[in-house]
KEKE-3310 file (N, C-alpha, C; in steps of 0.2 Angstrom, whole numbers, plus 5000, padded with zeros to 4 digits):
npx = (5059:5067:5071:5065:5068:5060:5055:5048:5032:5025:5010:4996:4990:4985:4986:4998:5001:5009:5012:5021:5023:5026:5024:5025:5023:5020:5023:5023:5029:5019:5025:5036:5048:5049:5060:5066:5059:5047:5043:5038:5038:5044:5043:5049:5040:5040:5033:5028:5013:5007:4996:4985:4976:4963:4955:4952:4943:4930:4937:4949:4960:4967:4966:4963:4977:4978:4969:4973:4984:4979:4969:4979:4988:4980:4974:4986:4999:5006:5003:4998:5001:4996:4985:4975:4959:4962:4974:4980:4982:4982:4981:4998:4995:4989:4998:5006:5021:5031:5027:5012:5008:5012:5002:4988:4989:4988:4973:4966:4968:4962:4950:4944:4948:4938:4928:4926:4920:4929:4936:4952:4965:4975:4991:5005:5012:5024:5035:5044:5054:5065:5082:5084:5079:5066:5048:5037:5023:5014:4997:4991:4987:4974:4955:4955)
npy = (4732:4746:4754:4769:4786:4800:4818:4825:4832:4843:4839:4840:4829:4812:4801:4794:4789:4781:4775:4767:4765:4760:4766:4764:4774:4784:4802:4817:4835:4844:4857:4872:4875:4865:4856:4840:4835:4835:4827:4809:4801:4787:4786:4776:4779:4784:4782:4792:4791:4803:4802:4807:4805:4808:4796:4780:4768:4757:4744:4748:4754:4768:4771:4760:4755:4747:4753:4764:4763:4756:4766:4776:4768:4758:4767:4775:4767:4758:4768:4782:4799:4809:4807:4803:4811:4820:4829:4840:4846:4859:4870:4874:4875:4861:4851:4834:4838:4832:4840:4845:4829:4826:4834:4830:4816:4820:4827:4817:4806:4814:4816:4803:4800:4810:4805:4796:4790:4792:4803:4805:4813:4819:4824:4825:4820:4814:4813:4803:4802:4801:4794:4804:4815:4822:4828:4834:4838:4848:4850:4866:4877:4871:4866:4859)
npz = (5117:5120:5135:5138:5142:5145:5142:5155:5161:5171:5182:5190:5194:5202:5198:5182:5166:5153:5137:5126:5108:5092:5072:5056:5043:5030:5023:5017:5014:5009:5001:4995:5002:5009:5002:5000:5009:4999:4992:4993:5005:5019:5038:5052:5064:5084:5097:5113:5123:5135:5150:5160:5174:5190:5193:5194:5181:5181:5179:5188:5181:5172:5160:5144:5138:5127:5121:5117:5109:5099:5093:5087:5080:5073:5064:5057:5053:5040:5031:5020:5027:5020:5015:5025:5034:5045:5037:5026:5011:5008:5017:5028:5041:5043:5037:5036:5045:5060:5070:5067:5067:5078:5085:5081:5086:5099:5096:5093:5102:5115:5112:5111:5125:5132:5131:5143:5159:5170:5166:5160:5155:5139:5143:5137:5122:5114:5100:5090:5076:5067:5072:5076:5077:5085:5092:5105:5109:5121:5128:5128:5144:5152:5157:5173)
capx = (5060:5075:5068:5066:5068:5056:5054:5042:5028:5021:5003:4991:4986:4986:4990:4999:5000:5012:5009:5025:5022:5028:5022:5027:5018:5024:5019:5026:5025:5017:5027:5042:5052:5050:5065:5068:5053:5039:5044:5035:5046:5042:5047:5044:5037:5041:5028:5025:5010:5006:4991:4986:4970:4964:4950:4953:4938:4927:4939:4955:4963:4966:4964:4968:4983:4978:4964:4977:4987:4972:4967:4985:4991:4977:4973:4990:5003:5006:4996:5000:4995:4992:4978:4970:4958:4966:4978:4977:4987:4979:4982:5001:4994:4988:5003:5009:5024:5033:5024:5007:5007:5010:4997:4985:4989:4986:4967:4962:4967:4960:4943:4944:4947:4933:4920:4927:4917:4932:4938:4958:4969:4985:4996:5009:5014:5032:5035:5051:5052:5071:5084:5090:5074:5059:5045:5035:5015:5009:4993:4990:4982:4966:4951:4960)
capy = (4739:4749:4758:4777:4793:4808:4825:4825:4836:4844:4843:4840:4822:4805:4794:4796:4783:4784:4772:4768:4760:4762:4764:4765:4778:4790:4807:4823:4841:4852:4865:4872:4876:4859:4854:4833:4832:4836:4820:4805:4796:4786:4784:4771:4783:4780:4789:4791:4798:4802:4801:4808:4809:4808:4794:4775:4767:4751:4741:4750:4757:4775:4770:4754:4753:4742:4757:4771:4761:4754:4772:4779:4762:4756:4772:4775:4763:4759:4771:4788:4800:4814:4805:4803:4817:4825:4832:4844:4850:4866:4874:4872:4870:4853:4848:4830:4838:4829:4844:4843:4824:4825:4837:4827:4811:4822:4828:4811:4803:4815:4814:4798:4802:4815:4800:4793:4794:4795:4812:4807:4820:4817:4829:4826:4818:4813:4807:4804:4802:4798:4793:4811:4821:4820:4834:4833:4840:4849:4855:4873:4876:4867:4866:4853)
capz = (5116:5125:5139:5136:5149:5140:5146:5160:5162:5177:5180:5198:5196:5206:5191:5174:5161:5147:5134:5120:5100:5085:5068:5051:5038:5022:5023:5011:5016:5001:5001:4992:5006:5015:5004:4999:5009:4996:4992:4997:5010:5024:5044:5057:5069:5089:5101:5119:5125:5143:5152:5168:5179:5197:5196:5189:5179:5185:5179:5190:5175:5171:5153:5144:5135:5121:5118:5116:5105:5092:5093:5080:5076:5067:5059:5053:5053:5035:5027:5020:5031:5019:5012:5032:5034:5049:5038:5020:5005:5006:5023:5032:5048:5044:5032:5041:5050:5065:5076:5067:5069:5087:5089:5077:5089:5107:5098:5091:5110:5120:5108:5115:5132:5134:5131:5147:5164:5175:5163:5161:5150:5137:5144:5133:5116:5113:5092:5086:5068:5066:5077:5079:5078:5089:5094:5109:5110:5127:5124:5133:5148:5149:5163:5176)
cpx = (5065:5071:5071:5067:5065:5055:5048:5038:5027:5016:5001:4988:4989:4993:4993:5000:5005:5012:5017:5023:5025:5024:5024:5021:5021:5017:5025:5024:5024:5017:5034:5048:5054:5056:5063:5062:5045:5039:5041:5040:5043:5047:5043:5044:5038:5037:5026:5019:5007:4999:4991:4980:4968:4958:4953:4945:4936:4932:4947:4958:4959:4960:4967:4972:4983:4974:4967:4980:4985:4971:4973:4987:4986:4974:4981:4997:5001:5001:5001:4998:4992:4985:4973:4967:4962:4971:4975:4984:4987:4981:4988:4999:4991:4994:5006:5018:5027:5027:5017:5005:5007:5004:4991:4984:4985:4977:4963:4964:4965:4951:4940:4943:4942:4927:4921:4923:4921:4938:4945:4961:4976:4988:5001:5010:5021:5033:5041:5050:5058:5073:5086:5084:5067:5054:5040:5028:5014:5006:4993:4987:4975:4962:4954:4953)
cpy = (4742:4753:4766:4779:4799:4812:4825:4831:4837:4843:4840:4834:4817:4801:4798:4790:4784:4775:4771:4763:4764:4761:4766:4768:4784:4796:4810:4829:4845:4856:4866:4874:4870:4855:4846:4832:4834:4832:4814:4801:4793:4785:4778:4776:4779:4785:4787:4795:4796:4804:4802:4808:4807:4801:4788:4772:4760:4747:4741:4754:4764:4776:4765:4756:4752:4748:4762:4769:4761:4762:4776:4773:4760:4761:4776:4773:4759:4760:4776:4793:4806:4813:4803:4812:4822:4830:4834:4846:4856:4869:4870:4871:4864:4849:4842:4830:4832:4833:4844:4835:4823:4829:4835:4819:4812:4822:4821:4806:4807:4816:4809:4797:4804:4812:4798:4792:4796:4800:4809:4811:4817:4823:4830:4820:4819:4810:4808:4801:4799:4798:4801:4815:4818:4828:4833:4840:4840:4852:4863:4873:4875:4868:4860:4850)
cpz = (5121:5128:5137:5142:5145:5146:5150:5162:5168:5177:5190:5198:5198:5203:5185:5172:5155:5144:5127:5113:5097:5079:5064:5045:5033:5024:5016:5013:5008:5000:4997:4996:5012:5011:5001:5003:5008:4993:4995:5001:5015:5030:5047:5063:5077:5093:5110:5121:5133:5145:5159:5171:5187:5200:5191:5188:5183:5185:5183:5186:5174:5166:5151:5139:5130:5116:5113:5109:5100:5090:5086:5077:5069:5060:5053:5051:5046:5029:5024:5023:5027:5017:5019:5032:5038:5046:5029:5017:5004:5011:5027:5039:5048:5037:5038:5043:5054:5069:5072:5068:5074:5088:5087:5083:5097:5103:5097:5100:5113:5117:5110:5122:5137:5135:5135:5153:5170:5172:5164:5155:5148:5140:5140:5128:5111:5105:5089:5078:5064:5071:5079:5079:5079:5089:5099:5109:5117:5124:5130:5136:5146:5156:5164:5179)
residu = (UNK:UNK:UNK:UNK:UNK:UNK:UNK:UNK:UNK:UNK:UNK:UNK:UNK:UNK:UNK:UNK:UNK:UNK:UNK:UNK:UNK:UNK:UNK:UNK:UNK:UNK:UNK:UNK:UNK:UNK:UNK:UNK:UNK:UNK:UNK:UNK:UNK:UNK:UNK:UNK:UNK:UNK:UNK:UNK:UNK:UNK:UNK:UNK:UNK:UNK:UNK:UNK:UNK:UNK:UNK:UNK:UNK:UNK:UNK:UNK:UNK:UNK:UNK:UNK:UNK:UNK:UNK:UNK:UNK:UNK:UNK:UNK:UNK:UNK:UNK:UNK:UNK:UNK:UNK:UNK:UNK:UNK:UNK:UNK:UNK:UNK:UNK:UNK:UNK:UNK:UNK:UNK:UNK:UNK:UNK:UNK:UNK:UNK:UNK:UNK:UNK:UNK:UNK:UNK:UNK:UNK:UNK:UNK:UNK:UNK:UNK:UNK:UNK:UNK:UNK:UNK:UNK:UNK:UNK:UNK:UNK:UNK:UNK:UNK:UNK:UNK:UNK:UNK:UNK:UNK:UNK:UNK:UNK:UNK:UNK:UNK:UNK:UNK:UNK:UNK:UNK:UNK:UNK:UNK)
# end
């Protein structure tokens, strides 16, 4: 994999962790203004997501790596995502977007996160979709 440079967030912890995969999945948005893409089409999706907190677990680790990944990969790398609940035919805020996917990827990891017991947070979620159009997920101020 070519080393990447993503936009870097600020935030007030020790550690950050960014984590990079890819995976491949068809979406369609359900709409008549999305154009060629109400059409079912697929990407191979490229994603980073960041990881930051101020305590590492028993085992030294923020968070593991393999957890982060298992956690989107397995749920949707060659899948469709309209057919994953996270996302609907009925309401545009969950149509699967670039930007609702990202934001669809930060709740389903930090869902995960929260069960944690040394509490780390994604701060950001990077997903590029083609080679020329990416969208990157900060969530909004949160308790630190």
């Amino acid at each position: 994999m070519m080393q990447q440079i993503y936009p870097v967030t600020e935030h007030p912890y020790a550690y950050e962790l960014n984590k990079d995969f890819q995976f491949a999945a068809a979406h369609y948005v359900p709409h008549e203004d999305a154009g060629k893409c109400q059409n079912m089409h697929g990407h191979t999706y490229f994603t980073n997501i960041t990881i930051a907190g101020n305590e590492l677990d028993h085992t030294g680790f923020l968070v593991n790596f393999k957890k982060i990944k298992d956690l989107i990969h397995k749920r949707f790398d060659h899948h469709v995502m309209n057919e994953d609940t996270k996302f609907s035919d009925q309401d545009a805020e969950y149509f699967p977007t670039t930007e609702v996917v990202a934001r669809t990827i930060y709740e389903i990891i930090q869902e995960y996160l929260n069960t944690l017991q040394n509490k780390p947070t994604c701060v950001q979620v990077y997903l590029r979709e083609t080679p020329t159009s990416y969208c990157i997920y900060r969530p909004k101020e949160k308790t630190l």
